[in-house]
DOMARGU-182526 format. One record per residue (C-alpha): x, y, z. Coordinates in steps of 0.001 Angstrom, whole numbers, padded with zeros to 6 digits, always signed. Layout:
BEGIN
XYZ ...
// end
This chain:
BEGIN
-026853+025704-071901 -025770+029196-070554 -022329+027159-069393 -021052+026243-072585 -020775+030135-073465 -018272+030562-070664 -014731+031106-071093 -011903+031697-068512 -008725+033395-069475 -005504+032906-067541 -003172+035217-067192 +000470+033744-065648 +003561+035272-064469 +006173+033838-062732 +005162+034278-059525 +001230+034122-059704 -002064+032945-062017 -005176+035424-062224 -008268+034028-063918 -010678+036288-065219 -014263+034606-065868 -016533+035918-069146 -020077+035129-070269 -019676+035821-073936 -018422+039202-073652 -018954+040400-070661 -016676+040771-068035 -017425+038573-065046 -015081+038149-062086 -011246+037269-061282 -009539+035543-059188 -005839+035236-058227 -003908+032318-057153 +000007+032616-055667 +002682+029830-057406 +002535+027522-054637 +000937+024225-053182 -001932+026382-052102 -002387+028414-054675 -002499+025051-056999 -005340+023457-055160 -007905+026294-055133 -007087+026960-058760 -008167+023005-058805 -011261+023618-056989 -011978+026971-059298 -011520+024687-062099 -013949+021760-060839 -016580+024794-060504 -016283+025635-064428 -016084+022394-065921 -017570+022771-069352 -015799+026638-069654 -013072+027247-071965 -009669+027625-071192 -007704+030407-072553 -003833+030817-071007 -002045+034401-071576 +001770+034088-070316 +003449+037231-069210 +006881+036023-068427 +010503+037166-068876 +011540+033799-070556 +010510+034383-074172 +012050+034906-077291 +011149+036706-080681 +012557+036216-084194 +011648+037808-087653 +011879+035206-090759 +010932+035475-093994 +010214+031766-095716 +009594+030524-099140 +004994+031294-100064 +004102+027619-100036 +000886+026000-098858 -000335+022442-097369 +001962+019821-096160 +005134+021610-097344 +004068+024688-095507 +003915+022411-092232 +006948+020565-092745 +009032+024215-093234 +007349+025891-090159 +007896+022542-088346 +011769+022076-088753 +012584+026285-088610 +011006+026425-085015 +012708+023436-083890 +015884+024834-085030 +014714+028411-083409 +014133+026948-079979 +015021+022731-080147 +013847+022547-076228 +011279+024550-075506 +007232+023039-075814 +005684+026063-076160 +006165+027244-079557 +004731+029141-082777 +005333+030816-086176 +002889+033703-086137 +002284+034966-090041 +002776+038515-090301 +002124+039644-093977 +003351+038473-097222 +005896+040454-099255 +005275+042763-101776 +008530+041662-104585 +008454+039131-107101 +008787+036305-104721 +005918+036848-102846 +007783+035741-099574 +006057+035201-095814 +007512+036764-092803 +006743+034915-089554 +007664+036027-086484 +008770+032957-084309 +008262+032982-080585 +008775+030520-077794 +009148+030515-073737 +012668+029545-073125 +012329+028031-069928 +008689+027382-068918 +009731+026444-065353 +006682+028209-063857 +004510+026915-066041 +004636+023319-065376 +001965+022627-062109 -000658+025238-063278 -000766+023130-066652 -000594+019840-064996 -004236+020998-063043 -005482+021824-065938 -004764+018285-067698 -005896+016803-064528 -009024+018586-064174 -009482+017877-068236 -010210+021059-068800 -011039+022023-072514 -007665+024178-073485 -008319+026187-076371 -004620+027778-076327 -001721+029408-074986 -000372+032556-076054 +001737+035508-075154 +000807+038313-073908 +002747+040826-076370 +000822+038870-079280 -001900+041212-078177 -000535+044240-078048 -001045+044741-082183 -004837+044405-081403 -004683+047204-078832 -002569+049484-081104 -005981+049261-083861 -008247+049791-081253 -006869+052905-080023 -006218+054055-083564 -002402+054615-083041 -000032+052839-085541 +003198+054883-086395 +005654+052749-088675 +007843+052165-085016 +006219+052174-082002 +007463+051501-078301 +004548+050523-076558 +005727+050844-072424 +003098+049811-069494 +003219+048729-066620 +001489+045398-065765 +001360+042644-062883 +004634+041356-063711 +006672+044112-064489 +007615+046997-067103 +006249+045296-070248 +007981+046966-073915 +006677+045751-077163 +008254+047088-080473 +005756+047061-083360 +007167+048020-086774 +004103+049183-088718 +001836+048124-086839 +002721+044518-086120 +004956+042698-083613 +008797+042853-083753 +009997+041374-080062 +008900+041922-076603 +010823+042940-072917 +009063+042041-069770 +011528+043832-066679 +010503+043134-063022 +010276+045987-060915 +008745+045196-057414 +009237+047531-054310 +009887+050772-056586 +009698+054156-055616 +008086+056384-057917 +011281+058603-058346 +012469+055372-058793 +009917+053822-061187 +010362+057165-063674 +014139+056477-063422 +013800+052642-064473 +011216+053634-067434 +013764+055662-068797 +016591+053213-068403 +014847+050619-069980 +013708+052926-072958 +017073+053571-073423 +018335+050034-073377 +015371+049022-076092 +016960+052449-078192 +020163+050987-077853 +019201+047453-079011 +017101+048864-082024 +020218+050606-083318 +022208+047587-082919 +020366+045789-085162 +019863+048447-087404 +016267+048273-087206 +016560+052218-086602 +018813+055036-087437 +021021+057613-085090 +018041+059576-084562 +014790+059322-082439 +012586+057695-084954 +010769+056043-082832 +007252+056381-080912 +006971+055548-077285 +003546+055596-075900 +002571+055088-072182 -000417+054232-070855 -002862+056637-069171 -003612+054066-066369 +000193+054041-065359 -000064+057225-062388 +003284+058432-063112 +002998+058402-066723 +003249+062259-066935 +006583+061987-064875 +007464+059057-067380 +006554+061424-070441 +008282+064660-069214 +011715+062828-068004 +011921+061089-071807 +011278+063946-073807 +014043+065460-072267 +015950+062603-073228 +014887+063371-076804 +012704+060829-077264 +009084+061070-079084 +006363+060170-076112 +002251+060006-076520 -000507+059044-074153 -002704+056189-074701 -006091+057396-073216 -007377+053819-071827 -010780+055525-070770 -012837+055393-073850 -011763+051934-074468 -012746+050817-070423 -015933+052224-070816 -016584+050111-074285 -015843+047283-072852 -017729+047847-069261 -014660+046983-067673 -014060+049197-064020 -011358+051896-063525 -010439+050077-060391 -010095+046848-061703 -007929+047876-064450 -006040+050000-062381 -005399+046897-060321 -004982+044444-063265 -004108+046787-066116 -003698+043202-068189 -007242+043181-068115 -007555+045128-071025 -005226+042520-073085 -007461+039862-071403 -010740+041765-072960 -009171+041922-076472 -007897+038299-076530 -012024+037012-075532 -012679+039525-078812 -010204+038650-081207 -008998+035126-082259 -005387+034703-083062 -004361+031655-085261 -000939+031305-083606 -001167+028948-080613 +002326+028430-078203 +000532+025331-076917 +001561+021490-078503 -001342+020108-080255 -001868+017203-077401 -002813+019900-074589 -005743+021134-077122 -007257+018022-077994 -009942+017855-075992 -011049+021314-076640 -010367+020666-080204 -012587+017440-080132 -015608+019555-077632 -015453+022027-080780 -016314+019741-083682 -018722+017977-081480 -020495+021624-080714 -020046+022166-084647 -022345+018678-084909 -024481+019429-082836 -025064+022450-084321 -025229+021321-088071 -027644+018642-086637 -029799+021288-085349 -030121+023039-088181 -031009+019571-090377 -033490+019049-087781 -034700+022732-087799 -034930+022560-091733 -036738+018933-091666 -039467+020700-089019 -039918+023551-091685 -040080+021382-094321 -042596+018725-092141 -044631+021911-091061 -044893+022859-094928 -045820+020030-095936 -048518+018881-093206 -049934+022281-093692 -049665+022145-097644 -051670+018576-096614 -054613+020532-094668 -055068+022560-097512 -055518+019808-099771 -057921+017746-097578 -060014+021113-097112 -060029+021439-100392 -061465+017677-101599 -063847+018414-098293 -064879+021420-100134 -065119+019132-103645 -067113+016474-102504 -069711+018402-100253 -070200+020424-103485 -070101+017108-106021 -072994+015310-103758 -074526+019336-103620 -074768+018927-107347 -075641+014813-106977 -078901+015363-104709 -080253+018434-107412 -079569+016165-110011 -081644+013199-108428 -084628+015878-107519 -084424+017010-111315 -084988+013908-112802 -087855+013096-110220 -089522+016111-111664 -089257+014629-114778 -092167+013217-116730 -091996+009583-117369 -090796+008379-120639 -093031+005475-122106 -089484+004842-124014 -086670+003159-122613 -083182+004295-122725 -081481+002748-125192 -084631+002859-127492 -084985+006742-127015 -081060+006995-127902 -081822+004971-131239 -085020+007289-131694 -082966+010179-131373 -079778+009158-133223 -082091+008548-136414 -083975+011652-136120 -080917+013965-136376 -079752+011200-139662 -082870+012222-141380 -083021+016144-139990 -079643+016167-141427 -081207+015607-145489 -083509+018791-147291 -084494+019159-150320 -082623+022489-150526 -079911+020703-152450 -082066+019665-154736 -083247+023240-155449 -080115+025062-155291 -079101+022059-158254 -081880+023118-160382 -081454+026902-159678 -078198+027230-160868 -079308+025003-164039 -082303+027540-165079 -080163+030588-165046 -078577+029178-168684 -082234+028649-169497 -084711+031570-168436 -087194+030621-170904 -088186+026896-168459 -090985+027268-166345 -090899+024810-163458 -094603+023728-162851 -093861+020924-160267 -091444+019294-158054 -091233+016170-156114 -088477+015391-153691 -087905+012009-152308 -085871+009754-150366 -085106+006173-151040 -082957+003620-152028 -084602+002537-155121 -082843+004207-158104 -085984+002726-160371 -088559+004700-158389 -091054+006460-160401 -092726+009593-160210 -096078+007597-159820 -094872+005358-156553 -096655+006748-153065 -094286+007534-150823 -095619+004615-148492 -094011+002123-150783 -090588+004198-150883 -090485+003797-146635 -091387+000319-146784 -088287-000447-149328 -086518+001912-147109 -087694-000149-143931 -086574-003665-145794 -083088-002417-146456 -082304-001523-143114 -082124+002092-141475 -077973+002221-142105 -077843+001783-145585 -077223+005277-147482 -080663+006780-148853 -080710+008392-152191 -082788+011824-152947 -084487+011562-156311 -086023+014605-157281 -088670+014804-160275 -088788+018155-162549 -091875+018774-164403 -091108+022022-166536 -092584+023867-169592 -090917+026174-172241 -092612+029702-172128 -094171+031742-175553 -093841+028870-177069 -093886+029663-181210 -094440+026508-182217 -090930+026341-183134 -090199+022633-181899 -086754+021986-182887 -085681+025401-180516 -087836+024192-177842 -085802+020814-177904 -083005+022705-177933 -083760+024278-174766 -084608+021494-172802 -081236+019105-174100 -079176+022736-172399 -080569+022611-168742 -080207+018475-169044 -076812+019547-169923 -076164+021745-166972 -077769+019433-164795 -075264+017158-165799 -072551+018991-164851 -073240+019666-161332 -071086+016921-159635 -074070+016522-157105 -075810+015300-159823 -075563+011392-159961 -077983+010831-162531 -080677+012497-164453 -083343+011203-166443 -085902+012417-169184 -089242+010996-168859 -091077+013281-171166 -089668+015541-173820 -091881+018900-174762 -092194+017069-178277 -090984+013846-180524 -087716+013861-181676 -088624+012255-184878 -090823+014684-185442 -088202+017466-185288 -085632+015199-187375 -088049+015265-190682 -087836+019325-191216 -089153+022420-189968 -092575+022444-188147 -093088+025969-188871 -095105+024460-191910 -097113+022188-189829 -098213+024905-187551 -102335+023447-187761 -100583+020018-186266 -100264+021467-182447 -099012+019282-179855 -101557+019291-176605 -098531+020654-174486 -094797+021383-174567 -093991+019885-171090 -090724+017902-170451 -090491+015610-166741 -087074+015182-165986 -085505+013130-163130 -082528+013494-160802 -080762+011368-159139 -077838+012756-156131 -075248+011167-155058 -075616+009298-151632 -071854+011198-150912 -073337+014408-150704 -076422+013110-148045 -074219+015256-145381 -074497+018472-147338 -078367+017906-148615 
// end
């Protein structure tokens, strides 16, 4: 697993290869391989070791070539086609080739500049990529190694508007020209078997050439406007420094230790390899821009979406476990829970049993004790409070009636009379079935009090509470079985002269009927 996060980066001049090994991002080891047969078969064997590493290529050669363009903003296919057919007219022979987006400008047209590279004759080139497409190893790109130096400037924190960046490296006296902050063109100058008097000497030559050039294409003015800045890890960068200021030119140091001890890379190492700093930024960064042709990166390019897969795949699996676990979990918790539910339902089951065994037997069954019961609270539900409350309201017209007796019954017999037992009104009950509707009949017996003898008032007074009886819609019928005295009587005069004729009594029996509706209420 640890394998797949390794990564090789190449650096390749013309006369030699060094690969530097990382684990993520730390530095590992290098190794360094001569351009010849040998040199080709133990960078084979180094390969064969580090199958399933990625393969990074930085080329640090003199056979390059930059070119600034600015290109219609489009996007897609047309965007392809445009970049396609400018760099084949920029370099028509060369394979390894790129537009490199730089920014976008800032009037109306909203133009792209691109800066368009390419190595011109990739001679030296040739067997070291053969063992790599023989050995299959997964390519990720190839790029140059002045593409880099832009990262470097932003680590460092030193971006003028020009800037002359001048090192020394494995191959030679590397200059990059960055024009705020990004890359203009590149000059890689061999310069084996120098002398250090010699070395300052060339340094300032070539500055001097570069100053020459950058006037020439009127990238510059007359005057020094330009920032060159050497590299602390050069020794005779102090020589370097004082020799071009006396030339007039603007010079600054590049401190390199801060950045070595970020990146736990070794002063003696670097000072070796000082393109192991470039090396260090290019496993950091990722630049879009690739020199190599789109067959050389397929297999890496392939080994990348299948990683992506895998990794997507994972992650559907990971959130299926989660799920699963939730779930099975969310499924304990319910089983606990009907556990809990029917220990406690046959809990409540076996107390239910022992009550009713503590029960006394019923000599009734069932059913017969439901029927029982049902009629009971049918007849509980009928009073004779109805009745009274009727009557009540009916004497407050008529304070002079006494009530001497009342008789409340139930039955279904409207003819009932006063004198029927109230066995025979439960045995016509009992004939016409316990469903049909009962009817209360209530009988009144009632006197007038101080009587005066004054009959025809006393009638009177007994027609007005028949009267208000009558009007209470509970009221289906009412009766008068006796009046308190004949009617013809009273029709034939006064009986204030008839005073010595005294009736026995002046009692009146009334009866009332209800209305079976209002059973619910009574």
């Amino acid at each position: 697993m640890f394998a797949y996060r390794q990564k090789i980066i190449v650096y390749v001049t013309n006369q030699m290869l060094m690969t530097s090994l990382w684990y993520g991002k730390q530095y590992q080891s290098h190794q360094t391989y001569q351009n010849e047969e040998a040199g080709h078969a133990a960078f084979r064997q180094y390969l064969s070791r580090h199958k399933k590493a990625t393969i990074e290529v930085v080329v640090d050669a003199v056979e390059e070539e930059y070119q600034l363009e600015v290109l219609p903003h489009v996007a897609g296919s047309a965007r392809r086609e445009m970049l396609t057919r400018k760099l084949t007219q920029f370099s028509r022979n060369s394979v390894y080739k790129t537009a490199w987006f730089m920014y976008q400008e800032t009037t109306a047209r909203k133009e792209d500049a691109y800066v368009l590279l390419s190595l011109t004759t990739p001679h030296f080139l040739q067997h070291w990529m053969a063992v790599l497409q023989s050995e299959q190893a997964l390519l990720a790109g190839v790029y140059a190694l002045p593409m880099l130096s832009q990262f470097m400037v932003r680590e460092i924190k030193i971006v003028p508007p020009q800037l002359l960046i001048c090192e020394r490296l494995s191959a030679g006296l590397r200059q990059t020209y960055l024009q705020d902050g990004r890359l203009r063109f590149s000059r890689l100058t061999p310069i084996d078997n120098l002398q250090t008097s010699q070395l300052v000497n060339c340094y300032v030559a070539e500055v001097e050439k570069i100053h020459l050039y950058l006037r020439s294409q009127r990238l510059i003015n007359d005057a020094f406007t330009f920032q060159v800045m050497l590299s602390s890890i050069d020794a005779e960068h102090h020589a370097v420094m004082e020799k071009l200021e006396q030339q007039g030119f603007n010079c600054r140091i590049a401190n390199r230790q801060d950045t070595l001890k970020k990146h736990d890379l070794k002063q003696s190492d670097v000072t070796l390899y000082p393109q192991l700093h470039y090396l260090q930024l290019l496993n950091e960064v990722g630049i879009k821009a690739n020199l190599a042709p789109t067959e050389m990166t397929k297999d890496y390019r392939l080994k990348h979406l299948t990683n992506k897969m895998y990794m997507i795949a994972a992650v559907i699996a990971m959130i299926g476990l989660c799920i699963s676990a939730s779930l099975f979990v969310q499924g304990v918790n319910k089983n606990e829970q009907i556990n809990h539910l029917t220990n406690l339902t046959n809990l409540l089951q076996k107390q239910h049993t022992l009550l009713i065994s503590h029960l006394p037997a019923s000599p009734i069954a069932g059913a017969d004790m439901k029927t029982v019961v049902t009629t009971a609270q049918m007849l509980n539900e009928q009073s004779p409070i109805a009745m009274m409350q009727v009557i009540s309201m009916a004497l407050k017209d008529t304070p002079e009636v006494k009530i001497s007796r009342l008789r409340w019954v139930q039955s279904n017999e409207e003819n009932m009379l006063d004198g029927e037992s109230r066995a025979l009104s439960e045995q016509a009950n009992q004939a016409s079935g316990l469903d049909s509707a009962l009817l209360q009949i209530g009988f009144v017996d009632a006197k007038v009090n101080q009587f005066d003898g004054d009959y025809q008032q006393t009638l009177a007074i007994a027609n007005r509470l028949v009267t208000n009886l009558r009007l209470d819609n509970r009221v289906k019928k009412i009766e008068v079985m006796q009046m308190p005295v004949d009617a013809t009587l009273v029709s034939q005069g006064s009986t204030s002269d008839q005073l010595a004729i005294k009736p026995a009594s002046v009692v009146f029996k009334l009866k009332i009927i209800f209305s079976a509706a209002e059973k619910e209420g009574l």
